[in-house]
ROLUM-983569 format. One record per residue: residue number from 1; residue in three letters; x, z, y of N, C-alpha, C in turn. Coordinates in steps of 0.05 Angstrom, whole numbers, plus 32768, in hexadecimal, padded with zeros to 4 digits. Each point is the difference from the previous one (the first is absolute). Example, Ala and Ser with C-alpha at 12.3 -4.5 7.8 and 13.67 -1.06 7.14 Angstrom:
2
SITE   i  aa n.c1 n.c3 n.c2 ca.c1 ca.c3 ca.c2 c.c1 c.c3 c.c2
SITE   1 ALA 8108 809C 7F8E  7FEE  8000  8018 8012 8000 8018
SITE   2 SER 7FF9 7FF2 8015  8010  8001  8018 7FF1 800E 8016
! end
This chain:
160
SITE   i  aa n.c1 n.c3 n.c2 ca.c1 ca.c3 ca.c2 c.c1 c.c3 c.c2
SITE   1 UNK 7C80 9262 7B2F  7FFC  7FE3  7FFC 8006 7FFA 7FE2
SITE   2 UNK 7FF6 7FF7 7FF0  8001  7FF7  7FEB 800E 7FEC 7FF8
SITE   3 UNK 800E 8001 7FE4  801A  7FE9  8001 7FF4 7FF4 7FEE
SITE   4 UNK 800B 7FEB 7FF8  7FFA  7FE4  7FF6 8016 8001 7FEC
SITE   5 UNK 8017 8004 7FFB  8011  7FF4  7FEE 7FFA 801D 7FE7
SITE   6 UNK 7FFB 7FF9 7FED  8005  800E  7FE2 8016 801C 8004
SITE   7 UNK 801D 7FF6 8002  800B  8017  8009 7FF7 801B 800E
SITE   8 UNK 7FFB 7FF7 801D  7FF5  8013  8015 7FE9 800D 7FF6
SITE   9 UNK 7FF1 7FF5 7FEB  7FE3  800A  7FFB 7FFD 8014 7FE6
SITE  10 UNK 801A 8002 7FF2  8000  8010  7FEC 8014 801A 8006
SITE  11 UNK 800C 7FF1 8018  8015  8012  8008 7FF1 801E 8017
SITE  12 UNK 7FF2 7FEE 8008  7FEB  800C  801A 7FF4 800F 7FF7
SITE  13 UNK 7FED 7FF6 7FE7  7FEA  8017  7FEB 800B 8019 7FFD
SITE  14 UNK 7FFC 8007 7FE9  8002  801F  7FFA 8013 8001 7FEA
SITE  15 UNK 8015 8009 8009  801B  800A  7FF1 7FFE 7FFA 7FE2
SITE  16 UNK 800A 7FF0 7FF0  8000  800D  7FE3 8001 8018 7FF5
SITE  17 UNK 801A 8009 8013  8008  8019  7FF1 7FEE 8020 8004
SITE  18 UNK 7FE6 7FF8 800B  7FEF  8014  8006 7FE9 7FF6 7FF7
SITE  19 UNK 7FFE 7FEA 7FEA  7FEB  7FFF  7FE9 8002 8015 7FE6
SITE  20 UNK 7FEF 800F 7FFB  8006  8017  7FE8 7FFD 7FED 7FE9
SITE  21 UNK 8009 8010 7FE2  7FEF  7FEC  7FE4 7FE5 8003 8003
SITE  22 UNK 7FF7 8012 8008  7FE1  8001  7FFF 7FF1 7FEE 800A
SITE  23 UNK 8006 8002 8019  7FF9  7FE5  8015 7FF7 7FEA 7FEA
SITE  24 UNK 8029 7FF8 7FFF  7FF0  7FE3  7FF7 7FFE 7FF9 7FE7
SITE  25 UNK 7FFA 801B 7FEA  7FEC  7FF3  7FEA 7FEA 7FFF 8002
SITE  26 UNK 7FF4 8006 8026  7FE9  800A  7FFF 7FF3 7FDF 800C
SITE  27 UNK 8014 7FEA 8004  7FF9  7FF0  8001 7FE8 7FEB 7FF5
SITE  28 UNK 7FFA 7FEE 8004  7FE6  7FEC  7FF3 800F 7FEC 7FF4
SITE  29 UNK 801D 8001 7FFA  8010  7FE7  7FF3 7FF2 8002 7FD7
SITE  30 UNK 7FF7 7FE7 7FF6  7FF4  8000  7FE8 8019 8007 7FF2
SITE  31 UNK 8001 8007 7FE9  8016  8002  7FEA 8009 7FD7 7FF3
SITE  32 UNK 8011 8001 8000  8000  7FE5  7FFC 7FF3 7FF5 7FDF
SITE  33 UNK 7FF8 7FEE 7FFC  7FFD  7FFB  7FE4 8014 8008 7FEB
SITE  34 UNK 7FEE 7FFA 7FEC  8022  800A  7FE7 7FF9 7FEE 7FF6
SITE  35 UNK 8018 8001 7FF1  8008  7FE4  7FF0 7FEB 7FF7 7FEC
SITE  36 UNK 7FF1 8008 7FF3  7FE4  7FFA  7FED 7FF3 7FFD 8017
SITE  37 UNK 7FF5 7FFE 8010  7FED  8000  8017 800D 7FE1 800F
SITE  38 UNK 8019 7FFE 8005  800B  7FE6  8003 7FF6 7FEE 7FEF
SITE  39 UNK 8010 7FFE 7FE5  7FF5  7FEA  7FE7 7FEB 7FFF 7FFD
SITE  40 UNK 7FEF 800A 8003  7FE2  7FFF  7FFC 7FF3 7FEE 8017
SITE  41 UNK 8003 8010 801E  8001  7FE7  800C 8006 7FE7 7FFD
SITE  42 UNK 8017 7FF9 7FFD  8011  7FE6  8000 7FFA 7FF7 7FE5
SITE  43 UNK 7FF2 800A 7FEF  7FEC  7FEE  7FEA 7FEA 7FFC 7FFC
SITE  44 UNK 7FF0 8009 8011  7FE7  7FFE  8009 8005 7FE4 8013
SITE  45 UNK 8012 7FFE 8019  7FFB  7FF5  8012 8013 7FEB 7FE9
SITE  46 UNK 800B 7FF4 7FFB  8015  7FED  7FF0 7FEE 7FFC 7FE4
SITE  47 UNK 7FE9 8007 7FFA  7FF0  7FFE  7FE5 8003 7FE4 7FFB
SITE  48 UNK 7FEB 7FF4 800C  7FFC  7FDB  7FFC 801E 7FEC 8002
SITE  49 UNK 800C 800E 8008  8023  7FEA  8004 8003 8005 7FE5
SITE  50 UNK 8008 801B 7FFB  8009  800B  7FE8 7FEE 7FF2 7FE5
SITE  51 UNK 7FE7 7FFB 7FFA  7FF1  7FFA  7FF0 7FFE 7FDC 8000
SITE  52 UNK 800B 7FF6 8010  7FFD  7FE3  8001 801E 7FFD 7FF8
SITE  53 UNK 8019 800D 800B  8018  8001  7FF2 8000 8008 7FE8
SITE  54 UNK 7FF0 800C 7FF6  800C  8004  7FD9 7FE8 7FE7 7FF5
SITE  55 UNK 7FEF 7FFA 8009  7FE9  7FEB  7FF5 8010 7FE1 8003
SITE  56 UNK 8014 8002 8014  8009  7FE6  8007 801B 7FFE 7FE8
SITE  57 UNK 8005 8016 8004  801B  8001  7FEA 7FF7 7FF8 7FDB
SITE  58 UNK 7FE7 8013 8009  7FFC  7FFD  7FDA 7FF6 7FE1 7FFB
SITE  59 UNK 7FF4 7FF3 8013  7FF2  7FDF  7FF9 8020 7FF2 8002
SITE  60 UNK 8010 8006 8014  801E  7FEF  7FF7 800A 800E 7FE9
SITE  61 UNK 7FFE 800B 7FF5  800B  8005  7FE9 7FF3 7FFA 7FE4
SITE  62 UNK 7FE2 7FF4 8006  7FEF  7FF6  7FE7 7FFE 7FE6 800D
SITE  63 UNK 800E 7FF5 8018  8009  7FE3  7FFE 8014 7FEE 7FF3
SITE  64 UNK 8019 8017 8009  8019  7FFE  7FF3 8003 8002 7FDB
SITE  65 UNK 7FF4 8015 7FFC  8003  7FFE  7FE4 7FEB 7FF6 7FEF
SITE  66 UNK 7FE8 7FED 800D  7FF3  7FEC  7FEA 8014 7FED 7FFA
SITE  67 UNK 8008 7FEE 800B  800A  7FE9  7FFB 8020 800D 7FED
SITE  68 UNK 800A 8015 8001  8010  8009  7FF8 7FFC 800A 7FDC
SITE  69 UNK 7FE4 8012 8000  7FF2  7FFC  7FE9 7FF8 7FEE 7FEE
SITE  70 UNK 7FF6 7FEE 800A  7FF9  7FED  7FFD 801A 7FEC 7FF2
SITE  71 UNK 8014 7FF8 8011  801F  7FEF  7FF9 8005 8010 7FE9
SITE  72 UNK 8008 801D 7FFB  8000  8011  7FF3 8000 8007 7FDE
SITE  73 UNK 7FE2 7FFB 8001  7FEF  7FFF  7FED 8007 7FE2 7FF3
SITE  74 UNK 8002 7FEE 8010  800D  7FE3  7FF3 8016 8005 7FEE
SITE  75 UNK 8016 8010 8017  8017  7FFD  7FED 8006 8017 7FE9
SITE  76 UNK 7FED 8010 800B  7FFF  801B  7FDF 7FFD 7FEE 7FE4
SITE  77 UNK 7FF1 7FE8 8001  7FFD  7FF2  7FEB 8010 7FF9 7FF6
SITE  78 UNK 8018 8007 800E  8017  7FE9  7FF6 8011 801A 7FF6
SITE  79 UNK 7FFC 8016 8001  800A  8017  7FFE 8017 8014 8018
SITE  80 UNK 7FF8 7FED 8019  800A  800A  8015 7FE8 8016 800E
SITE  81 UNK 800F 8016 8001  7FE2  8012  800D 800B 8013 801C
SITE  82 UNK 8017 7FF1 8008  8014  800F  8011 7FE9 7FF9 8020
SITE  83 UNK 7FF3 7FEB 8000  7FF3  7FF1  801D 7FE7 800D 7FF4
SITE  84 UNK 7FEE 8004 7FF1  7FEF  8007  7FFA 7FF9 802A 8004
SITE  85 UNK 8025 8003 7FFD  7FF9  8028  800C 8001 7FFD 801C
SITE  86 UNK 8013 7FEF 800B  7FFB  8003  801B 7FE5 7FF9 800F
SITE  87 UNK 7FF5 7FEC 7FF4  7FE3  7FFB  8011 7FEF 8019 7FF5
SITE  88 UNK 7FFE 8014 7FEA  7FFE  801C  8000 8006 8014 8014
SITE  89 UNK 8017 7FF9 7FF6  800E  8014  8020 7FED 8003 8016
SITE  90 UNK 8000 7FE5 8002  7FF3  7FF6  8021 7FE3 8006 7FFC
SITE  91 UNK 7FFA 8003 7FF0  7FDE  8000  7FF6 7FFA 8020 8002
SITE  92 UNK 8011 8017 7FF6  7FFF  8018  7FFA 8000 800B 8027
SITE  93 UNK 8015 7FF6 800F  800A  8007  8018 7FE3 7FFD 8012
SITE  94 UNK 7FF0 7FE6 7FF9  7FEE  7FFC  8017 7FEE 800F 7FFD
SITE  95 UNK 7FF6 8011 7FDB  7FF1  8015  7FF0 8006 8013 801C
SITE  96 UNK 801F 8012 8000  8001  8017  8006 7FFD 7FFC 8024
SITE  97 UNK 7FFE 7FEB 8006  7FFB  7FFE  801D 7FE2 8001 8006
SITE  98 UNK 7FEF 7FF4 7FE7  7FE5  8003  8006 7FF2 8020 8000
SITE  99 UNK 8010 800C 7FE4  7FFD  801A  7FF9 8005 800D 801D
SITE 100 UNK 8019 8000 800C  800D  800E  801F 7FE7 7FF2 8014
SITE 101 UNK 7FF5 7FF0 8004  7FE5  7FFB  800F 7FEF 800B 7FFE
SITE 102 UNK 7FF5 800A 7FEB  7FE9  8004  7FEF 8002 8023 8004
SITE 103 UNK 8013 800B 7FFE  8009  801A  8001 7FFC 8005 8020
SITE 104 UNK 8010 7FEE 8015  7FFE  8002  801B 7FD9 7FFE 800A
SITE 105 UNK 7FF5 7FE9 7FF8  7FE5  8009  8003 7FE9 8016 7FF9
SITE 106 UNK 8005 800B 7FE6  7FFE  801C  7FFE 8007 8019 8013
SITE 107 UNK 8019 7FFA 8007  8009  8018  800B 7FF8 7FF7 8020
SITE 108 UNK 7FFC 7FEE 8007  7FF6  7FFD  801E 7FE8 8009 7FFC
SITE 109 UNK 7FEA 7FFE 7FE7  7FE6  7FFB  8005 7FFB 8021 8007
SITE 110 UNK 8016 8016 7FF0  7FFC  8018  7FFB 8002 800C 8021
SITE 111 UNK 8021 7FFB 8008  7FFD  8009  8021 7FEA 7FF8 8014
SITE 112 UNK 7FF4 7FE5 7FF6  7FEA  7FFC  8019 7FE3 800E 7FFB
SITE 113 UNK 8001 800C 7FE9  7FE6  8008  7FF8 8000 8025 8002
SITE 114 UNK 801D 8003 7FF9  8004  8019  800C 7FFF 8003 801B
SITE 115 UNK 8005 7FEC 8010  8007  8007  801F 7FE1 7FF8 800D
SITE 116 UNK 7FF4 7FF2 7FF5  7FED  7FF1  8010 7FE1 8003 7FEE
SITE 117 UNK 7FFF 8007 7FE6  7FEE  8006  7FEA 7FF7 7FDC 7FF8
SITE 118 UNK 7FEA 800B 7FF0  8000  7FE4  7FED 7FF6 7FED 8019
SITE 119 UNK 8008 7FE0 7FF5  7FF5  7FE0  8010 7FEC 8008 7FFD
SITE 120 UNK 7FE4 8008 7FF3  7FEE  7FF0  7FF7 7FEA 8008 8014
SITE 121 UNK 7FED 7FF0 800B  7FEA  7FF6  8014 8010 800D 801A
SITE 122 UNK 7FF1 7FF7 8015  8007  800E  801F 7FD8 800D 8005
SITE 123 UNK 7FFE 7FFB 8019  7FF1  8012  8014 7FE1 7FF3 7FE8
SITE 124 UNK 8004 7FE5 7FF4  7FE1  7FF9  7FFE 8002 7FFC 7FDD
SITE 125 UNK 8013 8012 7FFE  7FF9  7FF7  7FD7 8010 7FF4 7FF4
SITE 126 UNK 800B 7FE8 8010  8001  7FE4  7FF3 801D 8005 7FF5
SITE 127 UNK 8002 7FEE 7FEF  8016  7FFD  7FFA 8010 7FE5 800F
SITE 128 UNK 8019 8006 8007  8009  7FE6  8010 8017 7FF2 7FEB
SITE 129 UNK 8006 7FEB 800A  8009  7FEE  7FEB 801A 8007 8004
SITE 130 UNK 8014 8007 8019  801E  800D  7FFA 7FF9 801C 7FEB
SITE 131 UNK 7FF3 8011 8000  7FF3  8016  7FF1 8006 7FF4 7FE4
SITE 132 UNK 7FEB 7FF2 7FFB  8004  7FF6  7FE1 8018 7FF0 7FFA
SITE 133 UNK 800B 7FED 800B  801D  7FF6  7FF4 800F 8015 7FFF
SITE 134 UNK 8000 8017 8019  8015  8014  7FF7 7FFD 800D 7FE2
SITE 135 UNK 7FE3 8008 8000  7FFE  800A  7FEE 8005 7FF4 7FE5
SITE 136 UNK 7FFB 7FE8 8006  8002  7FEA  7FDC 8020 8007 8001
SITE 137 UNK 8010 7FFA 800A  8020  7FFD  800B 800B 801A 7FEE
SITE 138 UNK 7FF0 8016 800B  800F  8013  7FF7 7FF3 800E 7FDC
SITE 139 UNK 7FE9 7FF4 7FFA  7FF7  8003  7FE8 8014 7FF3 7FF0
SITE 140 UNK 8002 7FE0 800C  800E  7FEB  7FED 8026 800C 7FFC
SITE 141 UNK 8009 8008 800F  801D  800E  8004 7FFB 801F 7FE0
SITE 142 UNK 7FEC 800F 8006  7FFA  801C  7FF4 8003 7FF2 7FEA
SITE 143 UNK 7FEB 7FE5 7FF2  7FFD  7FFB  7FF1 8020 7FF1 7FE8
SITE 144 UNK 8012 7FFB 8013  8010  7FEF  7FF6 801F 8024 7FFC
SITE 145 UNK 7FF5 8008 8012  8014  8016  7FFD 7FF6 8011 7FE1
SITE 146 UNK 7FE6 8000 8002  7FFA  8015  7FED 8007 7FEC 7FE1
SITE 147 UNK 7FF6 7FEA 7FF8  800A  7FED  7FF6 8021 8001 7FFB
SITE 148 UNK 800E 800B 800D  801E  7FFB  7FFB 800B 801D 7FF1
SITE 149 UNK 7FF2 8010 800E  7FFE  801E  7FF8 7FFE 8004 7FE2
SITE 150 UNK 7FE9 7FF3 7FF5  7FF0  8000  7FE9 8017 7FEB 7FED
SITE 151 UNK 8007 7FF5 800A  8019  7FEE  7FF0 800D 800A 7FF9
SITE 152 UNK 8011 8010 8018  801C  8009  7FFD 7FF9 8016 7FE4
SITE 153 UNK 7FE3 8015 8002  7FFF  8016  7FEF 8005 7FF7 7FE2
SITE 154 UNK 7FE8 7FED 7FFD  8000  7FEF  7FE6 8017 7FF8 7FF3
SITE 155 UNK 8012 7FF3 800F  8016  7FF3  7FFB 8013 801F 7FF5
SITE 156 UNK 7FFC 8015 800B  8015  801B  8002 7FF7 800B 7FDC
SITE 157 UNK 7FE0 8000 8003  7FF6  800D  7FE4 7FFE 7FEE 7FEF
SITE 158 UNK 8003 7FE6 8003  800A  7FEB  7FE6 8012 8002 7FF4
SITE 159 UNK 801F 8005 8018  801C  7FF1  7FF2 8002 8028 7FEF
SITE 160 UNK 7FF6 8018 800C  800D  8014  7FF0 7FE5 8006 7FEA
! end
């Protein structure tokens, strides 16, 4: 007769202690993910939160520091320039948040194109319009990264 409660039914089965190693590596259990195989997931699937959180951050932060620039710049005239670095501050911070966006859409555009090959047309040619914003998205990001790149060099072979 067959039991019903969990106990009785593992107890009832077949002995542990007369499973060999062979046996049960010979099992169908998958190897679990690894930890790069995790994050990759969980930034793939978390992409668009993630990309509307640094886009949302960098516009409050070129909210915050206009009016700050701006007050700023008034009182530098007067030879106060102490309100005028901080709305810098704040101006430089929303920079490196756009840069950290701009970097994050690159590197998404690379795993989905590695995992999945390029957006461009499906079954009839065409190009579709998520296709092309992605693609403008990630030109316009390349473009601002490479742009920062080209700065930083200039700036390196100027000052020596």
């Amino acid at each position: 007769m067959p039991s019903d409660s969990p106990r009785e039914a593992t107890t009832s089965g077949q002995d542990r202690s007369t499973v060999t190693p062979e046996a049960a590596s010979n099992t169908d259990i998958p190897a679990p993910p690894s930890r790069a195989e995790r994050v990759q997931s969980w930034l793939l699937g978390n992409s668009l939160r993630i990309q509307v959180l640094l886009a949302a951050m960098a516009v409050a932060a070129g909210i915050i520091a206009l009016p700050v620039v701006i007050f700023g710049s008034f009182t530098a005239l007067g030879g106060d320039t102490s309100i005028l670095s901080a709305g810098m501050v704040i101006v430089a911070a929303g920079f490196a948040i756009t840069t950290v966006l701009a970097a994050w859409v690159v590197v998404y555009a690379y795993i989905e194109t590695r995992n999945q090959g390029l957006p461009f047309g499906d079954t009839h040619g065409f190009l579709s319009v998520s296709d092309g914003v992605w693609s403008l998205k990630v030109a316009t990001a390349g473009v601002l990264l490479t742009l920062l790149l080209a700065i930083i060099i200039l700036s390196l072979t100027i000052d020596s």
